[in-house]
N, C-alpha and C positions, 0 to 999 in steps of 0.2 A: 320899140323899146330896145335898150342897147344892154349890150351883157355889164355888168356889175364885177367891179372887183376889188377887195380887201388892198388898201395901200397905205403902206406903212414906211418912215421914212426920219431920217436925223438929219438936223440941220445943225451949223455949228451959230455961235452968238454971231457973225456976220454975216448968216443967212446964208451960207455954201452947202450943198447938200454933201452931207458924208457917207449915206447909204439911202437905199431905197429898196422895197421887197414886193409883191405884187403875188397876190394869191387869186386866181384866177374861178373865173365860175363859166359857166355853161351860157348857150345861148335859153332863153326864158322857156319852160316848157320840156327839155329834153335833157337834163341834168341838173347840178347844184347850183344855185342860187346862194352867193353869198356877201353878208352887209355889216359891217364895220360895229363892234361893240361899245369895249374899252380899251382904255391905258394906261398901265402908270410904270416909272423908271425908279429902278431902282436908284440908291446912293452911289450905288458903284460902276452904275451906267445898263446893268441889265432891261431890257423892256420886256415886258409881258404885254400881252392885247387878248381880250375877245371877240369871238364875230361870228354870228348864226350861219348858218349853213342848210338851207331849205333845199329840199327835193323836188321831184317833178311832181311828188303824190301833197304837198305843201308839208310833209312833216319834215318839222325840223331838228339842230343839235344845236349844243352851242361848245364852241372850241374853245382852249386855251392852248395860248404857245408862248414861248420865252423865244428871243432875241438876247446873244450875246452882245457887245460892245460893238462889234463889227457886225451888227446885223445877221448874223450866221444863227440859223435854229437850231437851236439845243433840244428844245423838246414840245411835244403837243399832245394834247389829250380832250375827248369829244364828250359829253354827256350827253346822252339821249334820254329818252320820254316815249310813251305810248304815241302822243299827239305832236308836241313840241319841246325843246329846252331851249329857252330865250338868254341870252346872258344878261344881265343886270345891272353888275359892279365888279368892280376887280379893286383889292388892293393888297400891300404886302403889309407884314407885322416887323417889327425889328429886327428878325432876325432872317428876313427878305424867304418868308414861309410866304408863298401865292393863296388868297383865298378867294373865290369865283366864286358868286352869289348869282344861282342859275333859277330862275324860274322856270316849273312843271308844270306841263299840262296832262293828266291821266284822264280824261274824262271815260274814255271807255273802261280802264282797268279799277282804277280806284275813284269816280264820280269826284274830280277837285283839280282846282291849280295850286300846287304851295313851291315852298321854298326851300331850294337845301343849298347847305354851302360847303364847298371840296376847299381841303386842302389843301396842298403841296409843297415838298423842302425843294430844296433850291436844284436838286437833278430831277426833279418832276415825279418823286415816289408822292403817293396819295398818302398822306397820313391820319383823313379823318372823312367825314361828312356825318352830317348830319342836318335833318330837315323842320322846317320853323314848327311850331308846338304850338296854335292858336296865336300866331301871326298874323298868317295869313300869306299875304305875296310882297316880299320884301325893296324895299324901291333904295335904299340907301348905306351902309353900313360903317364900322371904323372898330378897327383894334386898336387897344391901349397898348401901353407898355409893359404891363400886365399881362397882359394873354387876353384879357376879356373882350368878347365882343358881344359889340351895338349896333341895331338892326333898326330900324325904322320902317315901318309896313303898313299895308290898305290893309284892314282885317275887317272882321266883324262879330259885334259883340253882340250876342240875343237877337234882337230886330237893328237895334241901331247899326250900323258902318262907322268906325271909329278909327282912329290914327292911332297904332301903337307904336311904345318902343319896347325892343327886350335889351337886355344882356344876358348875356353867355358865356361863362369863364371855360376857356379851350384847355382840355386834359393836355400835360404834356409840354404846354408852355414856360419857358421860364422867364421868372420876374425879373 
């Protein structure tokens, strides 16, 4: 098995590569382990990505970092868990605020896997999280224009296992 590595890379509309960035991992077994999440670009060209980061013990984190225009890292920030923090979803709100939808694993601490979502203004201060309410583990989401967000999730209601959505109107947003 060959070591694994996060790559990340711009190409222009005739297919020339304009940057490329390569986050490197360990050989399997004796360091980090790490596997490609999400993406998305901003309007003005910024990318943001996630991508887990497993250990040798299998717990994992899951990272968020911003790319400026020219591929140059601005910033990154790790969520961890007792067990795991898987990333999920990434997307930005209008006013290019980052929000990472990171699924938890606590089983030994708190007996559950949920969902919580960070945050962040555009120099990578954390301005919020908070984690789903009878969700459950969140597989999809979208900000309005509004500040509100929508969550789509596996939960479970009583006995049955159901598909929920929420919303969410985020303090602090402006309409």
């Amino acid at each position: 098995m060959g070591v694994f590595e996060v790559v990340t890379a711009k190409y222009n509309s005739s297919g020339v590569r304009q940057w490329i960035n390569f986050i490197n991992s360990a050989d399997p077994g004796t360091g980090f382990q790490r596997f490609p999440g999400n993406l998305v670009v901003s309007p003005g060209g910024n990318v943001y990505i996630t991508f887990e980061e497993v250990n040798s013990g299998n717990i994992s984190d899951s990272v968020l970092l911003k790319y400026d225009t020219n591929g140059k890292t601005q910033w990154s920030h790790k969520q961890s868990a007792v067990q795991s923090a898987r990333p999920v979803a990434l997307g930005l709100d209008a006013h290019e605020k980052a929000y990472a939808l990171v699924d938890l694993s606590n089983q030994q601490q708190f007996g559950g896997d949920f969902t919580t979502i960070f945050k962040y203004d555009l120099n990578g201060n954390l301005l919020a999280s908070f984690s789903t309410d009878q969700v459950g583990l969140a597989h999809a989401f979208h900000v309005d224009s509004t500040g509100a967000l929508y969550l789509l999730a596996f939960g479970n209601s009583g006995d049955n296992t159901v598909w929920q959505v929420a919303s969410r109107r985020q303090p602090g947003v402006a309409s």
